[in-house]
Residue, then its C-alpha position, 0 to 999 in steps of 0.5 A: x500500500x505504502x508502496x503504490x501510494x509513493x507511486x501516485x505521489x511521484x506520478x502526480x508530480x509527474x504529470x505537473x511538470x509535464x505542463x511545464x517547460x521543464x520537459x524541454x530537457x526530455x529526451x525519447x527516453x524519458x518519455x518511454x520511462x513515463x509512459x511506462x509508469x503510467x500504463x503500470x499504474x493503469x495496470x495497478x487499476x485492472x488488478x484491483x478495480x473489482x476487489x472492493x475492499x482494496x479499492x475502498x481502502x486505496x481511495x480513502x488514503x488517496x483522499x487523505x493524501x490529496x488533503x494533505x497535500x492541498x494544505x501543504x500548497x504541494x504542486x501535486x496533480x488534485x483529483x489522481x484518485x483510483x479511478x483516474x489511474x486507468x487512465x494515467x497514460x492517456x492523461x500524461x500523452x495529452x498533456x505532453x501533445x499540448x505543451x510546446x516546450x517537448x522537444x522535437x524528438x521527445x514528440x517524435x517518439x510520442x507520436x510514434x508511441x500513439x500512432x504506431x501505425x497499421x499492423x503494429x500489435x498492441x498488447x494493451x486492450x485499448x490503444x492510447x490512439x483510441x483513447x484520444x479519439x474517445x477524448x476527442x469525442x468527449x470534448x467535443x460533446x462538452x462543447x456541443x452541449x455548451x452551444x446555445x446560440x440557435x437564436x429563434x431559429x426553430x429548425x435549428x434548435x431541433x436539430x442541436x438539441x437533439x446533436x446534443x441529447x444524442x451526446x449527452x446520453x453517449x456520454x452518459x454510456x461511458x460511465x461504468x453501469x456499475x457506477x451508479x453513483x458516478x453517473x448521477x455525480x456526472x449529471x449532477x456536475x453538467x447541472x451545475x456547469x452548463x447553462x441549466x435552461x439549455x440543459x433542461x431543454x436537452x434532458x427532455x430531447x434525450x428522453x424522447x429519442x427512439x428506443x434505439x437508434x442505428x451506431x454508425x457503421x464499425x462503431x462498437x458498444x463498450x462493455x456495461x454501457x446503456x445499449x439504447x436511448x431508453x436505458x439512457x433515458x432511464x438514467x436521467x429519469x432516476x437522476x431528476x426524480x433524486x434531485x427535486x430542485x431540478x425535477x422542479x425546474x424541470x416541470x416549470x420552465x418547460x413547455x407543457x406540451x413538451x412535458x405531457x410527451x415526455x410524461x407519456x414515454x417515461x410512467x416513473x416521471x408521469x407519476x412525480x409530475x402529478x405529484x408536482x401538479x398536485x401539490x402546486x394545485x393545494x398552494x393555491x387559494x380561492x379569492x372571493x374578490x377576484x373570484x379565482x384561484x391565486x397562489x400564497x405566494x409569488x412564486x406559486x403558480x397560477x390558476x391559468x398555468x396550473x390548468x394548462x398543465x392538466x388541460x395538455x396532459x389530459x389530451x394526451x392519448x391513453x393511458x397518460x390520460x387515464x392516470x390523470x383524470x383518475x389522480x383529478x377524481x381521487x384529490x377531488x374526493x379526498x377534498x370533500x367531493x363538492x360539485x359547485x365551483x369555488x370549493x375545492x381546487x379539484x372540483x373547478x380544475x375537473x370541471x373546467x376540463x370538461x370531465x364533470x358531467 
């Protein structure tokens, strides 16, 4: 233990000079020797990342470690942690790749150790060529999801929202299906980074993408990723109804319409929208003045905006409009069950739809 935890220490530090000029003084060799400590780090990772007491116990003192060394104000990499080491080689390369102070034949060997060319054997299960591509990938998703400039260009907002659901949930594949825990720490780190309207509008196109959609050709799976849209969707669906304050972002500022179809493909989020709409629908108190339903507060919704939402899911076909006429009657109930209007919120709410004759 003491032993691999030197390892990380000297590794971490590593990777900090590599963003320096220092590596101007790096020969081919020098590079060679990094690149073999990074893939025996990732190798360190492959042989204990499914022993669960190991990899417990290697993350707490990384996590002590990486404390201590912040306090410090030691120039160590923050964030090396257990799940970084399977991709040390991938991190130093590209650190290296955008530090012009490497020297010509230090990038030369490196260019010759990512791009090795066709035929040459790999005894690695993925080649740092293909973990750059994936890189690549990744970041251009980021930025992708970043873009927010469609303006009122309809037909273009169509079709960069759906670019980026369609990245957003690709993404989201390459988070071990495992870790659980990691992809709703991915998601909830998108929330807190990406212009969170846009981010609602992309969470809604992901969730009404096809059941499955066609991989471009020569394109392969990984192992334990979400095999479709839908298992994505289900992702992103767990993750809004754990976290309340964007599931009520989420219900507010987005167009009824467009919740009312994705309440229709995904029956968990259905059940939590009621259960907004209702509990939206008891803030809300008869004034005898203005003769109408207001809120208690500014911030509660309105009469009219409560209405529309019901009025949008109940045109929903079958059986989304069954579940919500059924919650309609059964709130209506248990609040008395009056048939005139001014009473009971669910009385004037089932008779303005329509449904109480």
């Amino acid at each position: 233990m003491e032993s691999l935890l030197q390892h990380l220490e000297r590794f971490s530090e590593l990777l900090a000079v590599s963003r320096t000029t220092h590596v101007s003084t790096w020969d081919p060799t020098t590079v060679r020797r990094a690149l073999q400590w990074a893939r025996y780090l990732r190798h360190v990772h492959r042989r204990f990342g499914r022993h669960v007491r190991i990899r417990t116990a290697l993350e707490r003192r990384l996590r002590s470690q990486w404390r201590q060394k912040g306090a410090s104000g030691s120039a160590a990499v923050p964030g090396l942690n257990f799940q970084a080491l399977g991709r040390c080689d991938l991190l130093l390369s590209l650190r290296l790749l955008e530090n012009r102070a490497l020297g010509d034949a230090a990038c030369h060997y490196l260019l010759q150790q990512l791009f090795p060319g066709p035929g040459v054997p790999d005894a690695d299960e993925e080649t740092l060529q293909g973990s750059l591509a994936r890189l690549a990938r990744r970041r251009s998703a980021v930025h992708m999801l970043l873009f927010n400039g469609y303006g009122e260009n309809s037909v273009l907002e169509e079709s960069v929202l759906k670019t980026q659901a369609e990245l957003l949930l690709e993404r989201l594949g390459e988070v071990p299906k495992a870790e659980a825990e990691g992809r709703s720490r991915f998601l909830s780190t998108l929330w807190d980074r990406l212009p969170q309207k846009n981010f609602l509008k992309v969470i809604a196109a992901a969730l009404l993408l096809p059941p499955s959609s066609p991989r471009p050709q020569g394109e392969e799976l990984e192992l334990d990723t979400p095999k479709t849209p839908g298992e994505g969707g289900q992702e992103l669906v767990r993750w809004l109804l754990a976290r309340s304050d964007v599931m009520a972002a989420f219900c507010h500022d987005l167009p009824v319409g467009l919740l009312a179809s994705v309440a229709g493909r995904h029956p968990e989020f259905s059940r939590a929208y009621l259960g907004l709409l209702t509990d939206w629908g008891r803030h809300l108190h008869y004034d005898l003045q203005k003769g109408t339903w207001v809120g208690a507060e500014p911030q509660h919704v309105s009469w009219e905006e409560l209405y529309g939402r019901f009025q949008s899911l109940c045109q929903a076909p079958p059986p989304l409009k069954d579940e919500v006429l059924t919650a309609l009657e059964s709130c209506k109930a248990q609040d008395g069950d009056f048939q005139v209007p001014g009473l009971s919120i669910w009385t004037d709410l089932f008779l303005a739809l329509g449904s109480g004759s």
